[in-house]
LOKE-824948 format. One record per residue (C-alpha): residue number from 1; residue in three letters; x, y, z. Coordinates in steps of 0.05 Angstrom, whole numbers, plus 32768, in hexadecimal, padded with zeros to 4 digits. Example, Ala and Ser with C-alpha at 12.3 -4.5 7.8 and 13.67 -1.06 7.14 Angstrom:
BEGIN
r n->1	res->ALA	x->80F6	y->7FA6	z->809C
r n->2	res->SER	x->8111	y->7FEB	z->808F
END
This chain:
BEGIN
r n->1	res->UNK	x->82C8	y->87CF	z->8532
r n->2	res->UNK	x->82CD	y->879A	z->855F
r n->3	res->UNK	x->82DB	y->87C0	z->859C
r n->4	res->UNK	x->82A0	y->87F8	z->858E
r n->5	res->UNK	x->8274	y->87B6	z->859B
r n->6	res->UNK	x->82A0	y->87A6	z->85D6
r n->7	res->UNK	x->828F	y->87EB	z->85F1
r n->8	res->UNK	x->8245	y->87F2	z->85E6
r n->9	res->UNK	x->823A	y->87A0	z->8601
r n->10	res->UNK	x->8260	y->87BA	z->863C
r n->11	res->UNK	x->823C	y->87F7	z->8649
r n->12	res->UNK	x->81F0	y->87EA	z->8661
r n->13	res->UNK	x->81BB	y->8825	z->8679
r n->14	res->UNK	x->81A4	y->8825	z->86CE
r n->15	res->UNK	x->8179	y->87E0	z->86C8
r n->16	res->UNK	x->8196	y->87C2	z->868A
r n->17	res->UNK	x->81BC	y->8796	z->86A8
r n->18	res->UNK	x->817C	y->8763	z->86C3
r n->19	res->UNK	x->8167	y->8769	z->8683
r n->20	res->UNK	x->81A1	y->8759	z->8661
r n->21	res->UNK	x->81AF	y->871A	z->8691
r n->22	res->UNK	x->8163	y->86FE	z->8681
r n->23	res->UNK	x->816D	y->8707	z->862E
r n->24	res->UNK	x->81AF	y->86DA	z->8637
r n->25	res->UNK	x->8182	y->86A7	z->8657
r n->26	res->UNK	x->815F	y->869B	z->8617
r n->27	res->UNK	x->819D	y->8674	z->85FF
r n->28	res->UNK	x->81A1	y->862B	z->85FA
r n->29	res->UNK	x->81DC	y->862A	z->85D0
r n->30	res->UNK	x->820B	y->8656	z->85A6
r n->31	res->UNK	x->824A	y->862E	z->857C
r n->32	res->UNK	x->826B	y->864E	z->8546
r n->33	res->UNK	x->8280	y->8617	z->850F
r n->34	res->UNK	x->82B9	y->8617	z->84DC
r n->35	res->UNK	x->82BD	y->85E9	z->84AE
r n->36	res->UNK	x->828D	y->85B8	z->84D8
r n->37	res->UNK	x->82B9	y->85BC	z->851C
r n->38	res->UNK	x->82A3	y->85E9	z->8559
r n->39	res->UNK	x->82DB	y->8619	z->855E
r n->40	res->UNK	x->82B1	y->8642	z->858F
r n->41	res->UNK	x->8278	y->8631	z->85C7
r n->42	res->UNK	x->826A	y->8666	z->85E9
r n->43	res->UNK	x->8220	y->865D	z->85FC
r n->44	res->UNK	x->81F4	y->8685	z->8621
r n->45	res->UNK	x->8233	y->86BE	z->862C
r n->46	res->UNK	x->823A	y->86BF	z->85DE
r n->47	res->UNK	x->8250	y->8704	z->85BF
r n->48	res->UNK	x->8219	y->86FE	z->8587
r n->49	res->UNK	x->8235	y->8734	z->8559
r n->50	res->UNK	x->8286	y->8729	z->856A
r n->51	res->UNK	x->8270	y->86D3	z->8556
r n->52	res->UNK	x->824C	y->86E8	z->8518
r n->53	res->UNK	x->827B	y->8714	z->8500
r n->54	res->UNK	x->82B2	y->86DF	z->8500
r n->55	res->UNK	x->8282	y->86A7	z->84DC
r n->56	res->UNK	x->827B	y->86D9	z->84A5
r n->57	res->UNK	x->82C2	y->86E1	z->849B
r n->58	res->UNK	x->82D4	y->8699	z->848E
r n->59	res->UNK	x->82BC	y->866D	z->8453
r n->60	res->UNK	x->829A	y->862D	z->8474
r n->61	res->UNK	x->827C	y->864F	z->84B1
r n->62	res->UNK	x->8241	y->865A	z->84D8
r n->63	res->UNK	x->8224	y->866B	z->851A
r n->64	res->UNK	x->81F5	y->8644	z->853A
r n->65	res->UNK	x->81C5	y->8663	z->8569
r n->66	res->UNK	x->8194	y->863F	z->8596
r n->67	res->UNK	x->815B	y->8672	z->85C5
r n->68	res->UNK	x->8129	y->8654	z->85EF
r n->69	res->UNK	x->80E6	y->8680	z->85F2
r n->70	res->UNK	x->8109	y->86BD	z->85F3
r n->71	res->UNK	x->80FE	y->8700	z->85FA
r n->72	res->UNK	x->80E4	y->873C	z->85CA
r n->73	res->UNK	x->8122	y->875A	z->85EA
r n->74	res->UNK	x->814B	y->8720	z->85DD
r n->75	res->UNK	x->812B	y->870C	z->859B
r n->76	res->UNK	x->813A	y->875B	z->8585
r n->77	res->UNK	x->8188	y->8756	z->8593
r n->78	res->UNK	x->8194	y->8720	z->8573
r n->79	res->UNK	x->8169	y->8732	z->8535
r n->80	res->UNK	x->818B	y->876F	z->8537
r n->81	res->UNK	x->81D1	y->8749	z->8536
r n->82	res->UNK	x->81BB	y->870D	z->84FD
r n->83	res->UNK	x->8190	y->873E	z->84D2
r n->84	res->UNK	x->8149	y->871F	z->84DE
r n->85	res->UNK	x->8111	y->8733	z->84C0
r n->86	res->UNK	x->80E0	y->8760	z->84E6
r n->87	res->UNK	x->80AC	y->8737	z->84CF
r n->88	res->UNK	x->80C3	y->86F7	z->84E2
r n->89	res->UNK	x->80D1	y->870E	z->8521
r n->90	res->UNK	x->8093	y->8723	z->8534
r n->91	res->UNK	x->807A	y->86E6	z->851D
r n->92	res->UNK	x->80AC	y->86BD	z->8555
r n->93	res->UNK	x->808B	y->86E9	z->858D
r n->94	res->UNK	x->8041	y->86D5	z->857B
r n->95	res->UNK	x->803E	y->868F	z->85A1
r n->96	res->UNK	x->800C	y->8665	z->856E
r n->97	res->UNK	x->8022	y->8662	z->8525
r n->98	res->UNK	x->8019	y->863F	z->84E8
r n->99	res->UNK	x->8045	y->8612	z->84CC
r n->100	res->UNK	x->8069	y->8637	z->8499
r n->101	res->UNK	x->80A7	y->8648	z->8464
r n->102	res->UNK	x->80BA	y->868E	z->8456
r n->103	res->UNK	x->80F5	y->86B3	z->8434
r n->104	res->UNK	x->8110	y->86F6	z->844B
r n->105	res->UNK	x->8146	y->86FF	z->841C
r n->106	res->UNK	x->8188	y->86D5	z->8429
r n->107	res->UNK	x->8162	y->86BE	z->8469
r n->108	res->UNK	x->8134	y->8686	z->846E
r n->109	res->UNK	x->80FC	y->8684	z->84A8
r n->110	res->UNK	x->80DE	y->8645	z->84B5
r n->111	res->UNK	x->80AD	y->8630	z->84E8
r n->112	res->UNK	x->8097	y->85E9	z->84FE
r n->113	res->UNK	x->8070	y->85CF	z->8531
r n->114	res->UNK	x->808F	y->8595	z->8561
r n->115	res->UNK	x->806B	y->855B	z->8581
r n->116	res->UNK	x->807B	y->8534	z->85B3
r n->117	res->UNK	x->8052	y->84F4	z->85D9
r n->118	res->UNK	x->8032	y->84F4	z->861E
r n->119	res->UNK	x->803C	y->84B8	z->863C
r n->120	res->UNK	x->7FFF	y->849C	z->8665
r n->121	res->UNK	x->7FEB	y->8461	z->868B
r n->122	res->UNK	x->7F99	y->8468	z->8677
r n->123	res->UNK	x->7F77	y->8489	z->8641
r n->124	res->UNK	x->7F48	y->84BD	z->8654
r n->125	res->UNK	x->7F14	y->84F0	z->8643
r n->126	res->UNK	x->7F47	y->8526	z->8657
r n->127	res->UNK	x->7F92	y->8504	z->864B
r n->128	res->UNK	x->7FBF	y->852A	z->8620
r n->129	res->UNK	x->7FE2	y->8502	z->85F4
r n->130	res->UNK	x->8004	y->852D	z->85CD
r n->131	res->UNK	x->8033	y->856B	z->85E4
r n->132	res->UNK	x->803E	y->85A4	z->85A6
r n->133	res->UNK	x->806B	y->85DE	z->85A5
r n->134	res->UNK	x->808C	y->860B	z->856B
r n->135	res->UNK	x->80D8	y->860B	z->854F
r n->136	res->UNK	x->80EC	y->864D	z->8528
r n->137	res->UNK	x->8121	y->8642	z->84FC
r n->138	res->UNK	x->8150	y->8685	z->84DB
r n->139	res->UNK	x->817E	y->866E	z->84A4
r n->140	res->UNK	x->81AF	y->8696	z->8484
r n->141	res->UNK	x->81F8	y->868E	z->845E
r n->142	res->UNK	x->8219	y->8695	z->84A2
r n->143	res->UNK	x->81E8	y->867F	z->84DD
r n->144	res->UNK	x->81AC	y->8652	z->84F8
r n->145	res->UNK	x->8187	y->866B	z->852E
r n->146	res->UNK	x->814F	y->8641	z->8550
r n->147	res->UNK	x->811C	y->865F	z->8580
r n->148	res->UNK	x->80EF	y->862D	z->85A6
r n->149	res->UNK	x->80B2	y->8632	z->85C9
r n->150	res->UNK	x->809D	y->8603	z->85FD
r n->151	res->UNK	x->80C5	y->85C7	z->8612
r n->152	res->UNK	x->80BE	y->8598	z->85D3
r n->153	res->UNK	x->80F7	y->857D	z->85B0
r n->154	res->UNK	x->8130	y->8594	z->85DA
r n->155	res->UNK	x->816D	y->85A0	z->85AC
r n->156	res->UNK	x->81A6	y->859B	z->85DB
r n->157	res->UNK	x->81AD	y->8558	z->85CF
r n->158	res->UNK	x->81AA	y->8563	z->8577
r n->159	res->UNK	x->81E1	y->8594	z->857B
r n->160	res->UNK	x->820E	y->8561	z->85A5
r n->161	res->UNK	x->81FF	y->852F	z->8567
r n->162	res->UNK	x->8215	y->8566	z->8533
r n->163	res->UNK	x->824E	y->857E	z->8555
r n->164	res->UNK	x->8265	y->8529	z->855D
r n->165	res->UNK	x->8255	y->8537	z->850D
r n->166	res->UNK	x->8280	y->8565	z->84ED
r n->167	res->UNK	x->827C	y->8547	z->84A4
r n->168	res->UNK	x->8236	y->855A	z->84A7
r n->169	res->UNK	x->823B	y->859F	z->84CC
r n->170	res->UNK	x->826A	y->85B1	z->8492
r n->171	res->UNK	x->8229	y->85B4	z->845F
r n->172	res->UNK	x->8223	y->85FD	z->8489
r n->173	res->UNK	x->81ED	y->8610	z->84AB
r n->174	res->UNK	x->81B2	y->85E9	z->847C
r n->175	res->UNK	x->81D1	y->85A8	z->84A5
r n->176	res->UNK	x->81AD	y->85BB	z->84E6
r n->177	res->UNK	x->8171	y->85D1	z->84C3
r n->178	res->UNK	x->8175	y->8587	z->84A1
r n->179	res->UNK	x->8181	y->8569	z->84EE
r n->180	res->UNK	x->8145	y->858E	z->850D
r n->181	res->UNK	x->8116	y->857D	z->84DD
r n->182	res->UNK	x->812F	y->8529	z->84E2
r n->183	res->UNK	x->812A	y->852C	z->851D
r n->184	res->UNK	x->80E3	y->8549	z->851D
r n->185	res->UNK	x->80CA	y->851C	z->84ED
r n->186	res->UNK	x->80E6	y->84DC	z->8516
r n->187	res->UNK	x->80C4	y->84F4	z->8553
r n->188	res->UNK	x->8080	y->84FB	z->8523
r n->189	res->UNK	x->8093	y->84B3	z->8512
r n->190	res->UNK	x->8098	y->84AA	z->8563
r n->191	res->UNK	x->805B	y->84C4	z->856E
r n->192	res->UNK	x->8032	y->84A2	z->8531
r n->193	res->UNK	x->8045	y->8459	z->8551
r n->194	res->UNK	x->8031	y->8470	z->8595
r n->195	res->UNK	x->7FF3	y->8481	z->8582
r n->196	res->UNK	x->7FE8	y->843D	z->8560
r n->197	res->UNK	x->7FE9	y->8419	z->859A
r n->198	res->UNK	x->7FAF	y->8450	z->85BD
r n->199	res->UNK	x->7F82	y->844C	z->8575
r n->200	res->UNK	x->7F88	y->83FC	z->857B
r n->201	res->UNK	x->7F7A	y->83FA	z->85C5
r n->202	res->UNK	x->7F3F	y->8427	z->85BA
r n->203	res->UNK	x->7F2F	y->8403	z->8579
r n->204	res->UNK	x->7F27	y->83BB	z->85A4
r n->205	res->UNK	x->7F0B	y->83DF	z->85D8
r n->206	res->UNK	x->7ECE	y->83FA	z->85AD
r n->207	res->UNK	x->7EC0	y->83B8	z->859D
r n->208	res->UNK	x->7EC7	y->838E	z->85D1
r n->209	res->UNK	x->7E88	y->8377	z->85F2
r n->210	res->UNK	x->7E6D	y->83A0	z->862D
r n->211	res->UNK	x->7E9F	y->83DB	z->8613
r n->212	res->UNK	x->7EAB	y->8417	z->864B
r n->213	res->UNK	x->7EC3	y->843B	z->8615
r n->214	res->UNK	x->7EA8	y->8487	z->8617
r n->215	res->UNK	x->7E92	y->84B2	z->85E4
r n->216	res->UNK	x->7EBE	y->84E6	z->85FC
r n->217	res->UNK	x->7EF9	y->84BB	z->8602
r n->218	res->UNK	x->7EFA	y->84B3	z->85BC
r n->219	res->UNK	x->7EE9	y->8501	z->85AE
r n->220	res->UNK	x->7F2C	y->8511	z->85D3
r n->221	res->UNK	x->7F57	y->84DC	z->85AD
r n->222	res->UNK	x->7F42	y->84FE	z->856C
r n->223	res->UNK	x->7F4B	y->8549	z->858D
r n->224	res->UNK	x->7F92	y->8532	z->859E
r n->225	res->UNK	x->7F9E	y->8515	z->855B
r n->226	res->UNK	x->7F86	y->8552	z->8536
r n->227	res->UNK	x->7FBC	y->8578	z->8567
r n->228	res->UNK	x->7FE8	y->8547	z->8545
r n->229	res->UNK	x->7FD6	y->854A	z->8509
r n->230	res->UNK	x->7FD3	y->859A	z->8508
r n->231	res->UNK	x->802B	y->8591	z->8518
r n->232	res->UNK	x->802D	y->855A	z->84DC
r n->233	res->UNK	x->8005	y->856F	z->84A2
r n->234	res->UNK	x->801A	y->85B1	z->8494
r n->235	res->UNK	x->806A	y->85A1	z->8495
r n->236	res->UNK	x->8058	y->8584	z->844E
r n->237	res->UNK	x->805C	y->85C9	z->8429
r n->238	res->UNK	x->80A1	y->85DD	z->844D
r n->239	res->UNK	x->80C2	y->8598	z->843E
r n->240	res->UNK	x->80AC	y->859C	z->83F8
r n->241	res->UNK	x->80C9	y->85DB	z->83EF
r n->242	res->UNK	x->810B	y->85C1	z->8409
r n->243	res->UNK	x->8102	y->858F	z->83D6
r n->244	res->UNK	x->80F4	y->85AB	z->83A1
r n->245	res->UNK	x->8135	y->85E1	z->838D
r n->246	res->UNK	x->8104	y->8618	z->83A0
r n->247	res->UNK	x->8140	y->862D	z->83CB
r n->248	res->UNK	x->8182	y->862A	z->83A1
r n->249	res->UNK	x->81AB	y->8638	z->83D7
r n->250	res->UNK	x->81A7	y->85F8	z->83FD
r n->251	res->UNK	x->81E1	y->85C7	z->83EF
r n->252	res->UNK	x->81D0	y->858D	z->83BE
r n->253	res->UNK	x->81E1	y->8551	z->83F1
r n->254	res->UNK	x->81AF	y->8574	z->8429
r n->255	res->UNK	x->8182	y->857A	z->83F2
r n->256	res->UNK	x->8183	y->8531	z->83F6
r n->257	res->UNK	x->817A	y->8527	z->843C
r n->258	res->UNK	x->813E	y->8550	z->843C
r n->259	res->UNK	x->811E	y->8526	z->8411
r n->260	res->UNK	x->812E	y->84E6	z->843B
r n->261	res->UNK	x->8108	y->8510	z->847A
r n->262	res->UNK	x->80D6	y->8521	z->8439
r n->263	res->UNK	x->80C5	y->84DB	z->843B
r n->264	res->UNK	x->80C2	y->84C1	z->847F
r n->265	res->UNK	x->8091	y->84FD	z->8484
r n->266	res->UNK	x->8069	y->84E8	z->8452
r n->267	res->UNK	x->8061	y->84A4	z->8477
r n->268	res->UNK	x->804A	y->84C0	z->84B9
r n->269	res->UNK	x->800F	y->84F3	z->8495
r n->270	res->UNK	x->7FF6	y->84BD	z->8480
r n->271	res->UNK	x->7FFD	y->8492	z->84B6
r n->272	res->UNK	x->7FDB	y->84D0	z->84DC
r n->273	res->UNK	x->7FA2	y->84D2	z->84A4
r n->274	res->UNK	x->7F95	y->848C	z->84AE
r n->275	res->UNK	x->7F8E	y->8497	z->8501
r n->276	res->UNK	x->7F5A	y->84C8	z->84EB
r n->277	res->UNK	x->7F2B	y->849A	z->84C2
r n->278	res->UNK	x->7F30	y->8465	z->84F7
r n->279	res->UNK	x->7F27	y->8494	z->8526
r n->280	res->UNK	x->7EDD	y->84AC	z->8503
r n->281	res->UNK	x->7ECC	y->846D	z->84F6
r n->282	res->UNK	x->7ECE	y->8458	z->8544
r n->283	res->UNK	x->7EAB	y->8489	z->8553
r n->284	res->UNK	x->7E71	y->847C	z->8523
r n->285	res->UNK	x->7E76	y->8436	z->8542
r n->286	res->UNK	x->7E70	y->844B	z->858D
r n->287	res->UNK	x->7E37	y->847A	z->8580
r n->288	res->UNK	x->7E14	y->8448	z->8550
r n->289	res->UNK	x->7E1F	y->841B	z->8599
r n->290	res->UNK	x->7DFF	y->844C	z->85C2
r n->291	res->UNK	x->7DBF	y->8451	z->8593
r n->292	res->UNK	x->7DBD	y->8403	z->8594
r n->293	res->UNK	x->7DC0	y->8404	z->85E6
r n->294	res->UNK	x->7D8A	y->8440	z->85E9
r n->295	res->UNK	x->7D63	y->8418	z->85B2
r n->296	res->UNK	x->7D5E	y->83DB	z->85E1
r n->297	res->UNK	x->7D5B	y->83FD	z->8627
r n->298	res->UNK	x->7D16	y->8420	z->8607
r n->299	res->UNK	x->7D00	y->83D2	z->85F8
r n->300	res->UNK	x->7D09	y->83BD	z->8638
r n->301	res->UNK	x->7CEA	y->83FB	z->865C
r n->302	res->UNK	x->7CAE	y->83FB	z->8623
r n->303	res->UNK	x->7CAC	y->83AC	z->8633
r n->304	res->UNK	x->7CA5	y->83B1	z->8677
r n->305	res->UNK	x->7C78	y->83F1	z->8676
r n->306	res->UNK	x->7C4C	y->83BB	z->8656
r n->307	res->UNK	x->7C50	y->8389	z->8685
r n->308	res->UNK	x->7C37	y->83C3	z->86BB
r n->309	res->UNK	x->7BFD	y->83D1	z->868E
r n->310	res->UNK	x->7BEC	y->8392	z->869B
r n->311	res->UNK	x->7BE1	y->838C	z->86D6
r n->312	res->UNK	x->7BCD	y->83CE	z->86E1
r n->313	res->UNK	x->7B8C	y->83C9	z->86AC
r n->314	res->UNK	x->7B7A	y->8386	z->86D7
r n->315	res->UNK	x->7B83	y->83AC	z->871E
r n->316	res->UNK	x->7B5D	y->83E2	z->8705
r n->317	res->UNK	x->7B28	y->83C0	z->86E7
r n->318	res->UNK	x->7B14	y->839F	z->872E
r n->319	res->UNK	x->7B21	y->83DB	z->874F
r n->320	res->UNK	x->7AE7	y->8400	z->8736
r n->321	res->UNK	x->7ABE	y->83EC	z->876B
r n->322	res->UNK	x->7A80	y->83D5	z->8744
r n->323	res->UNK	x->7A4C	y->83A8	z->8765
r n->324	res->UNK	x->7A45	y->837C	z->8734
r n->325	res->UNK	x->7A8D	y->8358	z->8716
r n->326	res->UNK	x->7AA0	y->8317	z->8706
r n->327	res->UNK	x->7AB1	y->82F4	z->8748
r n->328	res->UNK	x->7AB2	y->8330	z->876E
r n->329	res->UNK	x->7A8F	y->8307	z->87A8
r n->330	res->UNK	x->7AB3	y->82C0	z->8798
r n->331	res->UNK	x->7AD4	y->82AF	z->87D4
r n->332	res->UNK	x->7B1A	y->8299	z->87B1
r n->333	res->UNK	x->7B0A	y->82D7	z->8774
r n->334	res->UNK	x->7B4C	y->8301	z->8798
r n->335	res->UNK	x->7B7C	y->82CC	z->878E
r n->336	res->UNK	x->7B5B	y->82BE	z->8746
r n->337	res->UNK	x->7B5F	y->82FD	z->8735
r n->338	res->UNK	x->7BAE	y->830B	z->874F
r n->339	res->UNK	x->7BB8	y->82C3	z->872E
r n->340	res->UNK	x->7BA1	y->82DA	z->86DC
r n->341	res->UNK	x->7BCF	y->831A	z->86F3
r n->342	res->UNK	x->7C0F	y->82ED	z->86FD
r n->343	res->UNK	x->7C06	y->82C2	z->86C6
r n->344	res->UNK	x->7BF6	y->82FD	z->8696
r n->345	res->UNK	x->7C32	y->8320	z->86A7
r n->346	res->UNK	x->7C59	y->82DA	z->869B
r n->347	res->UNK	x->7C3D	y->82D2	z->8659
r n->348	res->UNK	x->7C4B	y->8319	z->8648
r n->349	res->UNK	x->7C92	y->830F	z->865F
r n->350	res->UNK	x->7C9B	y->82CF	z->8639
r n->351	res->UNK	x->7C8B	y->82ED	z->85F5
r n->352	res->UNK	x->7CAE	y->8330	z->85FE
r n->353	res->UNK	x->7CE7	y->8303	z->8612
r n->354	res->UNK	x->7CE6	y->82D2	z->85D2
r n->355	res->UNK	x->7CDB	y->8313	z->85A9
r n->356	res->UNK	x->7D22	y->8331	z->85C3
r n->357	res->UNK	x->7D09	y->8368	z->85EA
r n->358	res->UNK	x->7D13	y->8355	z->862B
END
């Protein structure tokens, strides 16, 4: 049997042989694990079928499979080889996808969304904050295989910690599902006390006299929290199913751990919902500013349009040119005349002034 698959991995068709080089390229990482110990690393030049043949004839072992935007050809050998769902596989080649827990049989497909922050010197109307990108997780008795998208939440450096970890690794395969979702939770955690500091700073900012603080600044905040929050929220229903011995499969002490990520997930939605009220509630308060400023920029035009009236009903009235008008022929009547003018538009001032308007 062995050698049949020898033959046919050997044997490729005129032009196979590109393809065949750029489907390898989707692996990160391939480690079959016996008992918790790496007995065999292959990586990227991994005989998929010869590894998984071998983890299914030994009590304690699994493969662990790691691809890296791979594929359809790719993604179709190695469903072929694991016994993936069509459905779920289909579902890995369509880029944007909920957050979701499904069962195909002795195989579990879960999906989750990873976050990661943007460091940046100065908020912005157009800073991204917040990078997302998808992790596709295939459980069964025997394997794990991962398939990310984007470059968020590298795993190399998670599958050096489990290897350094064999008492975990030897809960089978559920351990590295337990790992990836810690550590995707701790980087929500990350994330949540980054994006204290830019609520705060925009929070002191909003009120600080003679704010620059924009309108759309605090538009994109909130569009890159409800990015954010779009990766946090929905994990809820997958965790609690985790939780909750919907799947009897999984071992009781990774139960356990799943509900200690359970919890520090629970902490960061609502440390996420929380960003989310503040985040309304600033902007109510900028554009309740901005309708105070209009409010008193209208005074102060409508204040000064009535100073010009002023003078302008006194300029007009002695420029109608009758022949008869109060000192009209008074030899000091111009400088009387510009003299009521000045002190008119004095008073005026003063009381618009002492009213608040100017």
């Amino acid at each position: 049997m062995t050698r049949d698959v020898d033959v046919r991995r050997d044997w490729q068709p005129p032009g196979a042989a590109g393809r065949r080089r750029a489907d390898h390229t989707a692996i990160v990482g391939c480690d079959l694990f016996v008992d918790g110990v790496a007995v065999e690393s292959p990586g990227p030049a991994a005989d998929l079928a010869l590894l998984y043949s071998k983890a299914r004839e030994r009590e304690g072992a699994f493969v662990w499979l790691g691809l890296h935007e791979p594929t359809e050809a790719s993604l179709t050998r190695v469903a072929e080889v694991f016994g993936l769902h069509p459905l779920a596989v289909e579902d890995i080649l369509h880029r944007e996808q909920r957050v979701k827990i499904e069962r195909y049989e002795d195989v579990l497909f879960l999906v989750v969304r990873a976050a990661q922050y943007v460091d940046h010197e100065m908020f912005t109307a157009t800073s991204e904050i917040v990078s997302t990108g998808f992790v596709r997780l295939f459980v069964g008795p025997h394997f794990v295989v991962t398939v990310r998208q984007g470059t968020v939440m590298e795993l190399g450096s998670l599958r050096a910690d489990l290897i350094s970890d064999p008492a975990m690794l030897a809960q089978g395969p559920w351990s590295v599902v337990h790992a990836i979702l810690d550590r995707l939770v701790d980087s929500y955690v990350e994330i949540v006390g980054a994006m204290q500091t830019d609520v705060d700073l925009t929070e002191a900012a909003v009120f600080a006299s003679g704010t620059s603080v924009t309108v759309e600044q605090i538009y994109q905040l909130k569009r890159q929290l409800i990015k954010f929050k779009a990766a946090v929220l929905p994990l809820q229903r997958p965790l609690a199913a985790l939780t909750d011995k919907q799947f009897t499969d999984l071992p009781k002490e990774i139960r356990r751990y799943f509900s200690d990520v359970a919890d520090h997930h629970a902490a960061a939605v609502e440390q996420v919902m929380a960003f989310d009220d503040v985040l309304n509630a600033l902007l109510q308060a900028r554009l309740t500013q901005l309708t105070v400023e209009q409010n008193d920029d209208l005074r102060k035009i409508a204040s000064w349009a009535a100073i010009a009236a002023v003078l302008t009903a006194i300029g007009g009235i002695y420029g109608m040119n009758f022949a008869h008008m109060p000192e009209l022929t008074w030899r000091y009547g111009y400088p009387s005349v510009m003299l009521l003018m000045l002190i008119s538009a004095a008073v005026l001032y003063w009381l618009l002034r002492r009213a608040g308007w100017l």
